[in-house]
C-alpha positions, 0 to 999 in steps of 0.5 A: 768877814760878811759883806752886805752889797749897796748901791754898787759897794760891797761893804765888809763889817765885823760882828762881836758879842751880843746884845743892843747892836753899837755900831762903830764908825772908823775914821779916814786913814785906817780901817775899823780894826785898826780903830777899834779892834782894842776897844770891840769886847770892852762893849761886846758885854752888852752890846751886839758890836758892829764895825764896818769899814767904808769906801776905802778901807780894809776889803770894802770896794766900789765903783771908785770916783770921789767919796761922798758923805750920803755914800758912806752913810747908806754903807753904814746902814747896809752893815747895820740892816744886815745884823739888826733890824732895830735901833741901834746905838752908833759911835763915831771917830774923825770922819767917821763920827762926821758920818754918823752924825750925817746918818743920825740926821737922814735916818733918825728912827734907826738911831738909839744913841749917838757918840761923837769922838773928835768930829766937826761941823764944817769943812772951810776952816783955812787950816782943816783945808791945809791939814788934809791938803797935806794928807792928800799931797803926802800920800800921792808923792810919799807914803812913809812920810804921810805915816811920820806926819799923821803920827806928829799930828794925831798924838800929843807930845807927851804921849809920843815923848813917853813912848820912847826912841825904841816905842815911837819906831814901833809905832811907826813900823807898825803903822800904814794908811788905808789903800784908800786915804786919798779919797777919804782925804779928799771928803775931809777937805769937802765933809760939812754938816752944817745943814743937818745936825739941827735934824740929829735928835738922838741923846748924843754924847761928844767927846773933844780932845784939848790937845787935838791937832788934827782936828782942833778941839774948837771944831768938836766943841761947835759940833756940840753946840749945833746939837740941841741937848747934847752933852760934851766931854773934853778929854786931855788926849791927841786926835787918837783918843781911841789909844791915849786914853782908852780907859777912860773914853770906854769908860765915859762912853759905858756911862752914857750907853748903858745910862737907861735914862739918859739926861740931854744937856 
């Protein structure tokens, strides 16, 4: 896997198909393969794919201390600089999509596109701080359950219903966190953009999840509101989107990429 070297961080990133770069940034708790690795060639078409993993996920390193928004921004340019010098279109899941629209704002000339799955705006709403509270408290005293809980919480019912007893204890089995989900836990608690988003000016899509708990659809609808011309989509999906509806978010997604003439609002 290559990695480029920034700002005391070595960052390792992935790199499929051809094209336009599509930057894909991973949200907290998991790595960009785990996130994406389904969905990388359903763009690699027509699209260079780039997918980094930031602080705290698959083999990126630091100097250790708390995760800042600006930190992982300049990783996600370094990946980005280190495959394509022009614009390129930039995806965003969770955190991640927080992330990205924090680099659209600072770095708006090396933005084509933006997408934002399931992101939000501020960090000071009484149940966001409980929810990521138990991240941080469940991943210190108990891994396995931290497993359980981001499972309940990032799938709707009916998608964990229909998996099945012998499904669901796949998933379970198969399911572990970032080594680094407590600092990517605590930048959930702290990550707000309420004092950038005015600054995104890239066409964006955001895509909310109606049946969210880990991020309540509420949020992703404010995050569309504070991006003038934005353009909203609201799925019937849990937080994990990326593996309940993948169909139909690529498809979604496609349509607003590859649109030569995309329209705001």
């Amino acid at each position: 896997m290559p990695s480029v070297r920034t700002a005391g961080s070595t960052v390792h990133y992935e790199v499929t198909g051809s094209g336009p770069g599509l930057v894909m940034v991973h949200g907290s708790g998991g790595d960009a393969r785990a996130n994406f690795g389904h969905l990388v060639d359903r763009f690699a078409d027509r699209r260079t794919v780039i997918t980094p993993d930031y602080s705290g996920s698959g083999e990126t390193t630091d100097g250790g201390g708390p995760l800042t928004l600006d930190q992982l921004v300049e990783q996600v340019v370094a990946a980005t600089d280190a495959v394509s010098g022009e614009p390129v279109d930039l995806l965003g899941f969770s955190l991640g999509a927080v992330v990205a629209a924090a680099l659209a704002a600072k770095h708006s000339e090396r933005v084509r596109r933006l997408v934002l799955l399931a992101g939000w705006v501020r960090h000071d709403d009484p149940r966001h701080q409980l929810h990521f509270d138990m991240w941080r408290r469940l991943g210190s005293t108990d891994p396995g359950l931290l497993v359980r809980f981001l499972t309940l919480s990032g799938f709707s019912p009916g998608y964990l219903s229909g998996l099945g007893h012998q499904g669901l204890a796949q998933l379970l089995a198969g399911s572990s966190p970032a080594p680094g989900v407590l600092r990517q836990a605590d930048l959930d608690l702290r990550a707000d953009i309420r004092d950038r988003t005015h600054l995104v000016t890239a066409p964006t899509l955001v895509v909310g999840n109606r049946q969210d708990q880990m991020v309540p659809v509420e949020h992703t609808r404010a995050l569309h509101e504070a991006i003038a011309g934005s353009r909203y989509v609201e799925l019937d999906s849990g937080h994990l989107v990326l593996f309940e509806r993948p169909d139909e978010l690529v498809g979604i997604v496609r349509e607003f990429l590859f649109d030569d003439a995309p329209e705001a609002g």
